[in-house]
VOGU-3710 file (C-alpha; in Angstrom, 3 decimals, decimal comma):
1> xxxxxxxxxx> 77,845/11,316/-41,664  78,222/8,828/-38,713  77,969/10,198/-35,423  81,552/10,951/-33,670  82,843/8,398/-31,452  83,183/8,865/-27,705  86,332/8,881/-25,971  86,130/4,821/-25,242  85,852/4,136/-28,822  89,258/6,042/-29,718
11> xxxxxxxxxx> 92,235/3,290/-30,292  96,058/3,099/-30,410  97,424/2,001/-33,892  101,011/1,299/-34,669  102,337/2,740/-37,904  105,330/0,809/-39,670  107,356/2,747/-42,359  111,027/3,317/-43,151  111,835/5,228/-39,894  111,042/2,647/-37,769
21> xxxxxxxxxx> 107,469/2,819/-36,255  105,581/5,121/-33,881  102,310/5,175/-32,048  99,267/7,214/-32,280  96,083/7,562/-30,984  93,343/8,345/-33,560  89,780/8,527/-32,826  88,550/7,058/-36,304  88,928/3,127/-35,737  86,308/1,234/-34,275
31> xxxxxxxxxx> 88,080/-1,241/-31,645  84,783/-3,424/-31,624  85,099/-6,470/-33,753  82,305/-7,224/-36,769  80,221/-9,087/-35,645  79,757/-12,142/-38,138  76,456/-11,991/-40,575  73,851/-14,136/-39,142  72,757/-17,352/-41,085  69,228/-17,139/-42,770
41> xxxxxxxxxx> 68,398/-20,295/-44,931  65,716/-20,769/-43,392  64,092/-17,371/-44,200  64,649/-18,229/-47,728  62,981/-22,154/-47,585  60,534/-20,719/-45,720  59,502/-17,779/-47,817  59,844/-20,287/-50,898  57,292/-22,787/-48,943  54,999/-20,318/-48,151
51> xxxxxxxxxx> 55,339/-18,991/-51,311  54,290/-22,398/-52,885  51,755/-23,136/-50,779  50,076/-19,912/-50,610  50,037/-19,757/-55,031  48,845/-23,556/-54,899  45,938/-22,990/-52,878  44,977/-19,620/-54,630  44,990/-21,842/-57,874  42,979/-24,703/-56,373
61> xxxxxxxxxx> 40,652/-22,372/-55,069  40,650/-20,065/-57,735  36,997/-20,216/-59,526  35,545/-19,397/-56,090  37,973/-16,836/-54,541  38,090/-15,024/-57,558  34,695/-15,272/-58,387  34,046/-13,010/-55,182  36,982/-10,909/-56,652  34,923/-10,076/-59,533
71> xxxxxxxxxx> 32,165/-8,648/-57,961  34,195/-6,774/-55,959  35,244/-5,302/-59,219  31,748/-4,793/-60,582  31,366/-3,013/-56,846  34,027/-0,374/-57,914  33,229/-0,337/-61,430  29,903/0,809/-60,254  31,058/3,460/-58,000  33,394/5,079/-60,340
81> xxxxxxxxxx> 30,732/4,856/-63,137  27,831/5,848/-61,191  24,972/6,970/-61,429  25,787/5,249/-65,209  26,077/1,513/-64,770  29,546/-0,237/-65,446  29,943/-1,561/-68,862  32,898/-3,684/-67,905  33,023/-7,553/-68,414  34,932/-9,887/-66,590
91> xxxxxxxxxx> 34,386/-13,775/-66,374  36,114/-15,819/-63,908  37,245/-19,487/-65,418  40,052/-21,121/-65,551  41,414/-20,487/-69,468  41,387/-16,606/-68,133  44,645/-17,885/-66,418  46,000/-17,692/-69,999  45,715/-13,961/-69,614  46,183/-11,588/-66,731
101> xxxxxxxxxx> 44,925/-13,342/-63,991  47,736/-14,931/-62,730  49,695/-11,634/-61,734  47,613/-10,764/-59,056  47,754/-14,257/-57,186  51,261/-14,810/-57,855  52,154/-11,360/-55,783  49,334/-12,274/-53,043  51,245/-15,749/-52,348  54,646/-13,545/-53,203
111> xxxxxxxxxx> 53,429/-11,242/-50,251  52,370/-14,385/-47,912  55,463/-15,713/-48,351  57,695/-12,992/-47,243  55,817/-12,557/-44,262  55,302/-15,938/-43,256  59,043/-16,160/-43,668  59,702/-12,956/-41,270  57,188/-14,110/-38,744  58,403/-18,076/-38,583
121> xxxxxxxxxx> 62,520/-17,012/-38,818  63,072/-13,314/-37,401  59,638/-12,344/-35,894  60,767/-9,184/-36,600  57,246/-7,223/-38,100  55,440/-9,305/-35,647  56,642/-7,898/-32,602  56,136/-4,501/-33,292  52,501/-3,314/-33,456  53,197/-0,432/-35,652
131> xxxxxxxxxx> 54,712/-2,626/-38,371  51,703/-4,962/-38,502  49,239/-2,228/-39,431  51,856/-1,085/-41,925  51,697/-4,602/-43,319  48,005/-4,811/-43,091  47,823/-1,591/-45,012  50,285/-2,545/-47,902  48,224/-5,521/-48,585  44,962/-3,322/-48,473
141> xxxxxxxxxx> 46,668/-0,961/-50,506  47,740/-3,617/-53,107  44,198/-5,096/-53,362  42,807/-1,524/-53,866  44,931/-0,731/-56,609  44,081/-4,180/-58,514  40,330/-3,547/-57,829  40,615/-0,444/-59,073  42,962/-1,105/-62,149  40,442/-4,001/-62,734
151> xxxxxxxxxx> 37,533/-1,622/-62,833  38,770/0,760/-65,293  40,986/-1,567/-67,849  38,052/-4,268/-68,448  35,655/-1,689/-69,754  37,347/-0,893/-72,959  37,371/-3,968/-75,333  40,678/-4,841/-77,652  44,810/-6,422/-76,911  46,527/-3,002/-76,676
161> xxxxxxxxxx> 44,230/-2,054/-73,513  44,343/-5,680/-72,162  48,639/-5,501/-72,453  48,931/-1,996/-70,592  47,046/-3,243/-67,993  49,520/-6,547/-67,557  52,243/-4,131/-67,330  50,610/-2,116/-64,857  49,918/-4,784/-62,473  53,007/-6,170/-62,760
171> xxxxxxxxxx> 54,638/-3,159/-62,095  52,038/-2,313/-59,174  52,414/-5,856/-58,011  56,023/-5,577/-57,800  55,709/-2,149/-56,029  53,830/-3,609/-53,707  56,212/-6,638/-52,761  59,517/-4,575/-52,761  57,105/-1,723/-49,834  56,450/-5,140/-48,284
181> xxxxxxxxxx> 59,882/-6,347/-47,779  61,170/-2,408/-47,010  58,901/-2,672/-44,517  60,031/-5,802/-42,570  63,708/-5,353/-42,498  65,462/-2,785/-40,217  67,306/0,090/-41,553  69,996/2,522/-40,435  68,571/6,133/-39,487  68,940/8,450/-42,932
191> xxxxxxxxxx> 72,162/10,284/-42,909  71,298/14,101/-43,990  74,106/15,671/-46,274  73,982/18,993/-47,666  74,830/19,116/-51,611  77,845/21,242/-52,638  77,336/21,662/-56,049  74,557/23,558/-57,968  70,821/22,238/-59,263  71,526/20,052/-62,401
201> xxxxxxxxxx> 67,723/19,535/-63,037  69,045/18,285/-67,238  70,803/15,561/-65,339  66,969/14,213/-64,816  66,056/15,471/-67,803  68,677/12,941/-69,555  67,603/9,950/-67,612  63,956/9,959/-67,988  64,611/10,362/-72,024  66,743/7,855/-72,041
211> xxxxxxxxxx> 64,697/5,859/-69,660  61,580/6,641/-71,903  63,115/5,559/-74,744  64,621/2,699/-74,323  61,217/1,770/-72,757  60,098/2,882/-76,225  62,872/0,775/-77,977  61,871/-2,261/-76,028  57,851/-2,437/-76,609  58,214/-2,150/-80,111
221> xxxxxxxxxx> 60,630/-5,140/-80,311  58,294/-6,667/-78,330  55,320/-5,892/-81,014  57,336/-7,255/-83,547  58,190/-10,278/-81,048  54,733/-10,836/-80,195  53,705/-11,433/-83,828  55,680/-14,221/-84,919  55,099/-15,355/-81,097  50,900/-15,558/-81,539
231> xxxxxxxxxx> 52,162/-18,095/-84,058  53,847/-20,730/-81,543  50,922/-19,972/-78,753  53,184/-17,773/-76,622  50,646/-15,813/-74,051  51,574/-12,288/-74,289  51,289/-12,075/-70,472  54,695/-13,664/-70,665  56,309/-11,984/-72,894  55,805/-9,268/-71,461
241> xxxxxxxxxx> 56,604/-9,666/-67,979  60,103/-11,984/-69,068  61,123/-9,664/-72,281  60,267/-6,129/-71,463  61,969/-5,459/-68,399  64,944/-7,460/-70,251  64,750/-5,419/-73,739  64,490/-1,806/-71,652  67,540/-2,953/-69,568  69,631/-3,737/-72,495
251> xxxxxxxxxx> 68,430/-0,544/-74,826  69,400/1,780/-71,317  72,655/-0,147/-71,241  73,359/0,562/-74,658  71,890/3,920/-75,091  73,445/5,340/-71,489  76,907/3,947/-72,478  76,891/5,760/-75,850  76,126/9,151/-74,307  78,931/8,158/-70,972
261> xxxxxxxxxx> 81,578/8,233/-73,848  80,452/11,267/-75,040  80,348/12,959/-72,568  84,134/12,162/-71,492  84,786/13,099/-75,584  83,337/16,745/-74,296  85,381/16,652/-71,255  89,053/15,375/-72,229  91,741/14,617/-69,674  94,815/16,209/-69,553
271> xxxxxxxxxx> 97,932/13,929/-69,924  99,818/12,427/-66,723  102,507/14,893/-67,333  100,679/17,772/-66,839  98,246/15,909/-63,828  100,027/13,783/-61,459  99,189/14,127/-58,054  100,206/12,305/-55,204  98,546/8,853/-54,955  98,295/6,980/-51,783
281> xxxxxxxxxx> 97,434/3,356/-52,200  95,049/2,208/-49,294  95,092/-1,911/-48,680  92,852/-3,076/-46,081  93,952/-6,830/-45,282  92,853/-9,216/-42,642  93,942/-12,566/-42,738  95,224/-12,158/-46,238  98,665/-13,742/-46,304  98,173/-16,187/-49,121
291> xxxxxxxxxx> 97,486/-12,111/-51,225  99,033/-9,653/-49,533  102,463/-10,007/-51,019  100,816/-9,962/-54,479  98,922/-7,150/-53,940  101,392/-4,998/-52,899  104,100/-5,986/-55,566  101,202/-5,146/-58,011  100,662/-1,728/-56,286  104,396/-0,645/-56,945
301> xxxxxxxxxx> 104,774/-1,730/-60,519  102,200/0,125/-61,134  103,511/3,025/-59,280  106,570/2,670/-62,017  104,064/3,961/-64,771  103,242/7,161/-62,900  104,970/9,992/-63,159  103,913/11,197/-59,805  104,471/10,634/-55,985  102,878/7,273/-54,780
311> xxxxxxxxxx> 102,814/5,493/-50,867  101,422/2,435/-50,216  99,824/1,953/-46,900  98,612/-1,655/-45,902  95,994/-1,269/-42,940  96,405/-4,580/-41,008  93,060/-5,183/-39,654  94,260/-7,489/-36,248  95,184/-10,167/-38,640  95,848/-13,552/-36,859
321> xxxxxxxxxx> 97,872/-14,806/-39,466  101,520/-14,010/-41,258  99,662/-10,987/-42,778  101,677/-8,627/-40,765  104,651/-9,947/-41,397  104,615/-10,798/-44,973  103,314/-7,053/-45,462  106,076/-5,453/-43,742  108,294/-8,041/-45,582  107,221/-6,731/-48,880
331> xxxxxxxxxx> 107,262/-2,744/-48,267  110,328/-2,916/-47,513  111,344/-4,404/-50,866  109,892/-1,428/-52,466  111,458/-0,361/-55,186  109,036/2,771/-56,888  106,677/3,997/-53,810  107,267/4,365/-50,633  105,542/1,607/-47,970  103,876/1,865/-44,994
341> xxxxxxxxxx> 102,218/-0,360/-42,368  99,614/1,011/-39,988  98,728/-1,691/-37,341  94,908/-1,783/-35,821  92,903/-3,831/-33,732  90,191/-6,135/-35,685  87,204/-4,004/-36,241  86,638/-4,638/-40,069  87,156/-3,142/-43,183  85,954/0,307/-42,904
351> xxxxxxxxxx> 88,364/0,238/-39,799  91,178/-0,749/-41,741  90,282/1,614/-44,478  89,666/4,634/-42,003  92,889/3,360/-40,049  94,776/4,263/-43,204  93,190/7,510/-44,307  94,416/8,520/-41,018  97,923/8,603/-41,489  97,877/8,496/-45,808
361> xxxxxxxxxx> 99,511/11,647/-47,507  98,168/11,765/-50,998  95,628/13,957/-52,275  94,092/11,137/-54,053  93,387/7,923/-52,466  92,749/4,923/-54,323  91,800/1,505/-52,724  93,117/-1,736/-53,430  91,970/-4,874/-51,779  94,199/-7,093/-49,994
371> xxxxxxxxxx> 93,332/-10,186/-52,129  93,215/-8,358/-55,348  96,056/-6,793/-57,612  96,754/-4,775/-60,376  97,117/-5,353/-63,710  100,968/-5,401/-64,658  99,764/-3,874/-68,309  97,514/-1,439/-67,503  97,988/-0,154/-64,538  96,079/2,172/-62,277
381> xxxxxxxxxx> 97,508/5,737/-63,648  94,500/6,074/-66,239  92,202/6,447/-63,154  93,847/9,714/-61,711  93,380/12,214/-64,854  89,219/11,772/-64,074  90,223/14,050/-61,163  91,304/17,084/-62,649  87,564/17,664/-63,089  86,162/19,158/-60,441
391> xxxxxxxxxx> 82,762/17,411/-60,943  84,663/13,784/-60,484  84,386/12,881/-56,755  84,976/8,620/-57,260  86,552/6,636/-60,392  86,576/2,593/-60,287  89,299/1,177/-62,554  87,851/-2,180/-64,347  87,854/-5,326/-62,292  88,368/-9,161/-63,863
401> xxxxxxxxxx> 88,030/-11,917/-62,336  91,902/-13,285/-61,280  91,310/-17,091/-61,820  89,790/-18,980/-65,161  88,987/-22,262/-63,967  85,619/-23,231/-62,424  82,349/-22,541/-62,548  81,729/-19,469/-60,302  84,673/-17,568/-61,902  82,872/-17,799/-65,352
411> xxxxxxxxxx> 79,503/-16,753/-64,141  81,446/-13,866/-62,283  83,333/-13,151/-65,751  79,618/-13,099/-67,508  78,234/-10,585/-64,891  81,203/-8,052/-64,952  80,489/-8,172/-68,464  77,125/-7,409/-68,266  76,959/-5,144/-65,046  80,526/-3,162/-64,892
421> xxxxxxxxxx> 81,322/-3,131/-69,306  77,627/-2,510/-70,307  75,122/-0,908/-67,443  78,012/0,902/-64,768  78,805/3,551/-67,833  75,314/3,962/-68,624  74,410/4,360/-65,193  77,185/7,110/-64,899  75,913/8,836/-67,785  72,436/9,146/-66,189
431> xxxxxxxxxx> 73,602/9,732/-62,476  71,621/6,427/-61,960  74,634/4,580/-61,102  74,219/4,403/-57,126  77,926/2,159/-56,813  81,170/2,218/-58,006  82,932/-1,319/-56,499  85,059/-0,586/-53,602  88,595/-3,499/-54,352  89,375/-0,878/-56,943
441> xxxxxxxxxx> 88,596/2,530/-56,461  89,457/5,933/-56,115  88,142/9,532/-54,291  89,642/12,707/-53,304  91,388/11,975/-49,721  90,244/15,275/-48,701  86,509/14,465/-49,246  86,681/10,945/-47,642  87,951/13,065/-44,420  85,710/15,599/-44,361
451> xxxxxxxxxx> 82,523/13,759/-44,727  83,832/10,969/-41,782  85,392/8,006/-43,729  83,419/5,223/-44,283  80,649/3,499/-42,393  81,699/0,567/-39,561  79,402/-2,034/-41,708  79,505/-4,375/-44,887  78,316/-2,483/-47,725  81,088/0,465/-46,891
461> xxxxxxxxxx> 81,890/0,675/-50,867  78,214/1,399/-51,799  77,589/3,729/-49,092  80,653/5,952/-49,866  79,789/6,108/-53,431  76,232/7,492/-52,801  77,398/9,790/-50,290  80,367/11,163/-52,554  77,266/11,786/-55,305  75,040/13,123/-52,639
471> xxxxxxxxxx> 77,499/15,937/-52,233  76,888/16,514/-56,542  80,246/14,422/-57,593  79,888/12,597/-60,706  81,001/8,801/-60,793  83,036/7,368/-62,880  84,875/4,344/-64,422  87,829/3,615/-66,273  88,894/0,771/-68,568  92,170/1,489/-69,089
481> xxxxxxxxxx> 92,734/0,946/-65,951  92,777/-2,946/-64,280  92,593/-5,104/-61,301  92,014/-8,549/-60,521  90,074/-10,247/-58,193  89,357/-13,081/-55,851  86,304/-14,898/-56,810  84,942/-17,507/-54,345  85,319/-20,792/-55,849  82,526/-22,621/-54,557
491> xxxxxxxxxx> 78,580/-22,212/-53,744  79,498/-22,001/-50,212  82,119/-19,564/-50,351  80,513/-17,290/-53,153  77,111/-17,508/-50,754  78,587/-15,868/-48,012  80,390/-13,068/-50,474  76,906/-12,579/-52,044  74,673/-12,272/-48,761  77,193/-9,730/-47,342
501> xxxxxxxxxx> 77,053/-7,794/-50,111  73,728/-7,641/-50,913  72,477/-6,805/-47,356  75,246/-4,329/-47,754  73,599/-2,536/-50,444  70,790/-2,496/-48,850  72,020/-0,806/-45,933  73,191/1,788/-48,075  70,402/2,863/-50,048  68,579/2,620/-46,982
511> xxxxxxxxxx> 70,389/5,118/-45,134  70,673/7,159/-47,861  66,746/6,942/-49,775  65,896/11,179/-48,424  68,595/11,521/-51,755  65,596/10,423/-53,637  62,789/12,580/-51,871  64,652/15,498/-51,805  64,831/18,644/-53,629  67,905/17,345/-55,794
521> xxxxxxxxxx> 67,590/13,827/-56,720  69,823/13,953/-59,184  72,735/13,819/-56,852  72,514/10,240/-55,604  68,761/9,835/-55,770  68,412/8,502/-59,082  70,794/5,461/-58,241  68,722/4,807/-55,275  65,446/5,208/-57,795  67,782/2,470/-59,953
531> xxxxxxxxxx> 68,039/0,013/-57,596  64,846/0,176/-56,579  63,272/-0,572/-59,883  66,085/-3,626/-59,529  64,657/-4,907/-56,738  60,999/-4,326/-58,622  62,512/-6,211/-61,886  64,262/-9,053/-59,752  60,647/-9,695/-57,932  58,999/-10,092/-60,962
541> xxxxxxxxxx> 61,426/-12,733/-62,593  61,876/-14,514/-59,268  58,467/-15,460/-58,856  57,239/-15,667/-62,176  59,523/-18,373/-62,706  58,313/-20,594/-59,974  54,778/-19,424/-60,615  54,652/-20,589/-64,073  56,080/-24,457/-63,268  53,178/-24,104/-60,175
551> xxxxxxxxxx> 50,698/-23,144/-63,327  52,072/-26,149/-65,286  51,958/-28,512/-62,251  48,477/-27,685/-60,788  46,296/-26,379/-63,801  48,257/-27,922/-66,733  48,160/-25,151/-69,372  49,056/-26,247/-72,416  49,607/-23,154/-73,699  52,602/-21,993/-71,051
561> xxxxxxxxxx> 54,924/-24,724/-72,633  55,792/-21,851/-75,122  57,154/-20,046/-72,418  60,365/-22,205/-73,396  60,654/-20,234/-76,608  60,960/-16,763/-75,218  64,085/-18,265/-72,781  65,873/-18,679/-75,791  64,772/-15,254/-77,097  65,907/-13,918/-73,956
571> xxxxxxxxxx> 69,096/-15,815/-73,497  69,768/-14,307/-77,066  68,914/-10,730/-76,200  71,260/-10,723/-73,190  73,457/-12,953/-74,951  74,632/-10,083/-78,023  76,066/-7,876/-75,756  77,427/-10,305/-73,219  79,282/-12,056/-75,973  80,691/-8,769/-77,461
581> xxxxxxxxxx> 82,296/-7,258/-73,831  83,480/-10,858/-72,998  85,723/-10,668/-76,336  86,980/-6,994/-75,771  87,659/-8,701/-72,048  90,025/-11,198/-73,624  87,555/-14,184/-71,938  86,897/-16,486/-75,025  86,373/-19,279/-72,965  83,183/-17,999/-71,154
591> xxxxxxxxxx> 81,331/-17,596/-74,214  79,843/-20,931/-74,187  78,947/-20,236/-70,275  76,078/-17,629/-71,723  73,166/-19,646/-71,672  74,060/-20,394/-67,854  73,729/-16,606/-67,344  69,910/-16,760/-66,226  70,942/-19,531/-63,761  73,234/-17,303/-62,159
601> xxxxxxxxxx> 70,355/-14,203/-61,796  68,366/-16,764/-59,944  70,988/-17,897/-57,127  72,103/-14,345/-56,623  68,117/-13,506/-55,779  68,391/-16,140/-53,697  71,084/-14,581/-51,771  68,937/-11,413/-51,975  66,514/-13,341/-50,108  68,435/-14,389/-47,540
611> xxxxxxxxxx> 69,862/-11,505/-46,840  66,565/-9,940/-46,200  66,414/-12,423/-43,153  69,342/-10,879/-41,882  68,752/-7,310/-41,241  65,893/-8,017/-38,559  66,227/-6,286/-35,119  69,257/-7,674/-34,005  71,079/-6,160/-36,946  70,665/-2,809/-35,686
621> xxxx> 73,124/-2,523/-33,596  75,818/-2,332/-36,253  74,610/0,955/-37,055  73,169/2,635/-33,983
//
């Protein structure tokens, strides 16, 4: 939990309702405005030039660098055969490239690149000696561990050997790289939270199987990929490293979901007329007057399909616009809830959010943004029956995007489908899901009080889903239930959505990664060990793209041009699954967006990138 706020920080808020308004003084608001998220292009181009540079000249140079490299390897290989000598073999030329070679220079220049890019832009791990030798040590580390993985897999003659050593150093490589960057940007202190519920050690149990096999699932499609591949000269280097982590994702999607709906088949809901409690509907709004009328209309037709009590409260956030006046407009047209208005100085959404939960009167409160609404059809009442079990601590009601046209709405349609219809059940299923998205939510208001409200920074949506789990709530979501969204609708726009919320996440699994070291990582833990291996996966298929037009460009491998071959395999494998959710979504028209899907991973690492560059020092002091 955040640390309480001194008497300074408390704030006077206005609420608005039927009976006039009133003031109150509540400690929970933070009067401080956000401070705006700092601009880091140039921590991306500069990690990308590094990046380039660093993987050109290890190319160039490679018959002599790596020629020491090898015997460095015979070195180990003798000392972990000795006093036998070490039968291993290993030539350095340049058709090895072909191979495994490339893996381990492609995450040395990955590594230069990142901190080239944090030395040049934030000088953040150079100005603190500590860091350095932590830095120093991870590259160490990372050359140790190929030396040594070197040593013992080019003893033992044959393909099988040769391909579990690829995916051991790519997995080692991206290890390495994600420590690397965990290393160089600053994090909030780890919040400590003591679990309420008891051990559920089968809840690991069930995602390591199904972890296992849709690893499993995934190499043996790969075996039978890999033979018709030898055929068109496809290196199995590459198929590997582009289909595996692919095929695994998409056998845990589908595997995980099966077993989510299962496990709601064991656990059935009881109807709305026998569970119906009191529903306050939180909407934070700043500058939202172009929405705001929308979203509240939405909020009480909706309340016409529940049986039970409902209030809407809008928290407006210091808005400098007609917000406040086109809210108050609005509740008082109610015609099925009751409205409310609480006033607050700007301090950001958490503020607004915790603004509200200070004067809200439901037992359950569910969150609506202020430039979303809610589907006329479907409503939000399917959301509320998760809560009569007492395991369910958050449920997020499906989210589409609210406009068709242009070209960031479809990609946004294609990643709902893929993220929220096929991996967010699976994740629930496996307690691996560390989010549940904030527009469209809902959580006990009882437990949002008592563990502080949310956190004064972007990312508040993540971090109260991992800290509702870290108490042993399940997550959950519910498709009968709908809201739609604003979705930026440029690169601009959609840039500065994206870097918030990825440096956001990262926030929030960084405050809360003890979940994962502790004695119960099945409450929360396991989402954090999720996105982690995310992070690993995203490495991987960042660089190895750029790496293998570097290998085309410099060295000229002929035999890389069938790299274009397993695109379309995996635009294929994504695209099966994709295509199915985007037809039970009603979204026809995005279908032929599919093969742009790929394009779309790629600028949303980007904005990974760059959010890295933004949580250096300075950022600190949003958290401290």
């Amino acid at each position: 939990m955040h640390p309480p706020r001194s008497p300074e920080e408390t704030a006077t808020v206005r609420l608005f309702g039927r009976a006039g308004s009133r003031d109150l003084v509540w400690p929970g608001v933070n009067p401080i405005p956000p401070q705006p998220i700092p601009r880091a292009r140039a921590f991306v181009l500069v990690l990308l030039a590094g990046f380039t540079a660093a993987a050109t000249g290890l190319l160039l140079a490679y018959g002599t660098l790596f020629g020491i490299y090898d015997r460095w390897v015979a070195a180990v290989g003798g000392l972990l055969y000795w006093p036998e000598s070490w039968p291993g073999v290993y030539a350095a030329h340049t058709a090895s490239l072909v191979v495994p070679d490339y893996i381990f220079p492609m995450y040395l220049a990955g590594m230069a690149g990142l901190l080239l890019a944090d030395a040049v832009v934030t000088r953040g791990i150079f100005s603190f000696p500590r860091r350095i030798l932590r830095a120093v040590a991870v590259l160490l580390l990372y050359t140790a561990t190929e030396l040594l993985l070197d040593a013992l897999f080019f003893t033992v003659p044959g393909i099988p050997l040769r391909d579990l050593a690829l995916l051991l150093r790519a997995f080692t490589g991206g290890f390495y790289l994600l420590l690397l960057a965990l290393l160089i940007v600053h994090l909030p202190p780890p919040m400590r939270i003591a679990r309420r519920g008891a051990r559920r050690r089968s809840e690991i149990a069930t995602f390591a199987a199904v972890a296992s096999l849709s690893l499993l699932a995934a190499l043996v499609s790969i075996l039978l990929l890999l033979a018709a591949g030898h055929a068109f000269g496809i290196p199995t280097v590459f198929t590997l490293l582009l289909l595996l982590p692919l095929l695994t994702l998409t056998a845990f999607g589908t595997i995980g979901r099966a077993i989510y709906f299962q496990q709601l088949r064991e656990h059935p809901r009881p109807s709305l007329a026998d569970f119906h409690p009191f529903v306050s509907i939180g909407i934070p709004a700043y500058n939202e007057e172009e929405w705001i009328e929308e979203a509240i209309r939405s909020a009480d037709r909706a309340a016409a399909a529940y049986p039970g009590k409902v209030e809407i409260v809008v928290g407006n956030d210091g808005s400098t616009d007609r917000t406040r006046e086109r809210a108050l407009q609005t509740l008082a047209g109610l015609e099925h809830a009751q409205g409310f208005l609480v006033d607050l100085p700007h301090g950001g959404k958490s503020n607004a959010l915790n603004g509200i939960l200070a004067v809200a009167r439901g037992e359950i409160f569910l969150r609506l943004d202020g430039d979303s609404a809610i589907s006329e059809r479907l409503g939000f009442a399917a959301m509320i029956p998760h809560f009569a079990d007492p395991e369910v601590g958050g449920v997020q009601g499906a989210i589409h995007p609210r406009q068709r046209e242009g070209w960031t709405r479809k990609l946004r349609a294609l990643e709902i489908a893929w993220m929220h219809y096929l991996l967010r059940p699976a994740g629930m299923a496996t307690r691996s899901a560390e989010v549940i998205d904030g527009l469209f939510s809902a959580f006990r208001r009882k437990d949002l009080l008592e563990i502080g409200g949310y956190v004064p920074w972007n990312g508040e949506d993540s971090e109260i889903s991992i800290r509702i789990q870290r108490l042993g709530y399940r997550i959950r979501i519910e498709f009968g239930a709908r809201a739609y969204e604003d979705v930026p609708p440029n690169y601009a726009a959609l840039r500065r959505q994206r870097v918030r919320w990825a440096r956001g996440i990262t926030l929030a699994n960084g405050m809360h990664y003890e979940a994962l070291l502790g004695p119960n990582p099945e409450y929360g833990g396991l989402g954090i060990l999720y996105w982690l291996l995310g992070m690993v996966r995203s490495g991987v298929r960042s660089l190895v793209y750029l790496f293998l037009l570097l290998l085309l460009v410099v060295l000229g491998v002929p035999a890389l041009l069938g790299v274009a071959a397993l695109l379309v395999v995996a635009i294929g494998v994504r695209g099966v699954p994709l295509a199915y959710f985007l037809i039970r979504m009603g979204r026809w028209d995005v279908l032929p967006w599919i093969p742009f899907f790929p394009i779309a991973g790629a600028i949303k690492q980007s904005f990974r990138f760059e959010a890295m560059g933004t949580l250096d020092a300075r950022a600190a002091r949003e958290y401290m």
